[in-house]
TORLUMZA-496847 format. One record per residue (C-alpha): chain; x, y, z; residue in one letter. Coordinates in nm, 2 decimals, padded with zeros to 4 digits. Example, Ala and Ser with C-alpha at 12.3 -4.5 7.8 and 13.67 -1.06 7.14 Angstrom:
REM TORLUMZA-496847
+---+--------+--------+--------+---+
! c !     c1 !     c2 !     c3 ! r !
+---+--------+--------+--------+---+
! A !  01.23 ! -00.45 !  00.78 ! A !
! A !  01.37 ! -00.11 !  00.71 ! S !
+---+--------+--------+--------+---+
REM end
This chain:
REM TORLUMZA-496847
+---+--------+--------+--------+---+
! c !     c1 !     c2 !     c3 ! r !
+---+--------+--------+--------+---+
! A !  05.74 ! -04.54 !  02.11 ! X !
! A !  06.04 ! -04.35 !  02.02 ! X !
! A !  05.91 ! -04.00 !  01.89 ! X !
! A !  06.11 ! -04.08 !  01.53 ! X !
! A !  05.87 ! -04.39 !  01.49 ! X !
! A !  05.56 ! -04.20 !  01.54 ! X !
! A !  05.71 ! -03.95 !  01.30 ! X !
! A !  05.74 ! -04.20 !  01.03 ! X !
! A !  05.43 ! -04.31 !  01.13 ! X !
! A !  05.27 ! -03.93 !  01.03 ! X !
! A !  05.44 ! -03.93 !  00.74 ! X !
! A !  05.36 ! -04.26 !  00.57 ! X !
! A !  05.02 ! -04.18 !  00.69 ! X !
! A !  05.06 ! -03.84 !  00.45 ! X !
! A !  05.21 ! -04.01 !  00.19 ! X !
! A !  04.88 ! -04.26 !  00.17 ! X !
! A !  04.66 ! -03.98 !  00.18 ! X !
! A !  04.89 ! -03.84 ! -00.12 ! X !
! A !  04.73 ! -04.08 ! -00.35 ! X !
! A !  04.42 ! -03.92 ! -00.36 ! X !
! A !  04.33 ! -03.68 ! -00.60 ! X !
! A !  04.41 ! -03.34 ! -00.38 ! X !
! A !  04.44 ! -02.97 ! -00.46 ! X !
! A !  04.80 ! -02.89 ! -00.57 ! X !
! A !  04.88 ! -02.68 ! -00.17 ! X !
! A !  04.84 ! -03.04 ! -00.01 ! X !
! A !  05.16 ! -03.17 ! -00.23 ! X !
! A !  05.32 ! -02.84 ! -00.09 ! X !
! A !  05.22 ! -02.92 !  00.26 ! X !
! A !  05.35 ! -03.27 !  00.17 ! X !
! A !  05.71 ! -03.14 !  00.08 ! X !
! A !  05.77 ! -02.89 !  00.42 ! X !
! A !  05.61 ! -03.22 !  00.61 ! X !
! A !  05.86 ! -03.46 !  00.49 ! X !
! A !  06.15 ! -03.25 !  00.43 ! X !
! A !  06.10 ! -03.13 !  00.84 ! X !
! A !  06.03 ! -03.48 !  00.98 ! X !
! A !  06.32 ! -03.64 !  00.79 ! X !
! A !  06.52 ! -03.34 !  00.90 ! X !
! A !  06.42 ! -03.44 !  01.24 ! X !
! A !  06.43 ! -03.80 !  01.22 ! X !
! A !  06.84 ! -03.79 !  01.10 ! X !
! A !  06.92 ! -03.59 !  01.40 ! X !
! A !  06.74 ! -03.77 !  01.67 ! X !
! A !  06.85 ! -04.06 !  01.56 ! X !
! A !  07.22 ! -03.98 !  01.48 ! X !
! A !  07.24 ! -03.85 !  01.83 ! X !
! A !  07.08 ! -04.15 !  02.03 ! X !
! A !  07.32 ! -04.38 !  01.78 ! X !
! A !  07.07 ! -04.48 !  01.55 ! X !
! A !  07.27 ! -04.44 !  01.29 ! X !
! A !  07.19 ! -04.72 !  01.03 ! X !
! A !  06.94 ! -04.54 !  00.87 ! X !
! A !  07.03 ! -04.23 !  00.83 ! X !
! A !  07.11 ! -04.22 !  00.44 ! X !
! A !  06.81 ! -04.34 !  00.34 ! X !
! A !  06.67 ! -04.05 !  00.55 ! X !
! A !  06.88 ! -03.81 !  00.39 ! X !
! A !  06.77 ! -03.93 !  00.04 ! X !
! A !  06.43 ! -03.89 !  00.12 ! X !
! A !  06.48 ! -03.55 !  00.27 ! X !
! A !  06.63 ! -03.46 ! -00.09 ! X !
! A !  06.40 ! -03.54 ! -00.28 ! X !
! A !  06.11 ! -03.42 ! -00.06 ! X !
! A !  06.31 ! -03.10 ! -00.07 ! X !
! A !  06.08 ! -02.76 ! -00.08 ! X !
! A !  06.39 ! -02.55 ! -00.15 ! X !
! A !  06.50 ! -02.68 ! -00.43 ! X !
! A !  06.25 ! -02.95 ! -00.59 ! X !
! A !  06.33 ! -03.24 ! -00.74 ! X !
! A !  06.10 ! -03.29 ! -01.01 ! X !
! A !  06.11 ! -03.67 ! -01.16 ! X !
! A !  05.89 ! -03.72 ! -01.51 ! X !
! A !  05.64 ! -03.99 ! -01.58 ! X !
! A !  05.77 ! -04.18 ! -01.88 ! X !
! A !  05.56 ! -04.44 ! -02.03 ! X !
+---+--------+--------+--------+---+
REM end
């Protein structure tokens, strides 16, 4: 398994946990968790040529973003 997959694999796995009803530091841990795998992800797979993926990695990176949040309201 290519060391991106298990990656994604971490991070989905954080993201499913993130449904849960957690203190406000795990969302913080959430952030630097997928900001620095996506981070990672792009250049690992931009360098072995895996490259068809790599906006939608960058998108995510963005709005996972610690440094400067993205904040998106809940309209109903």
């Amino acid at each position: 398994m290519y060391s991106s997959q298990i990656g994604r694999v971490c991070i989905g796995i954080l993201m499913l946990i993130g449904i849960l009803d957690l203190p406000y530091g795990y969302y913080s841990f959430l952030r630097w968790a997928v900001f620095l795998c996506m981070i990672f992800i792009v250049v690992v797979d931009s360098s072995k040529g895996f490259g068809n993926l790599t906006i939608p990695h960058v998108i995510i990176g963005l709005l996972f973003n610690p440094l400067f949040p993205v904040f998106l309201d809940k309209s109903y």
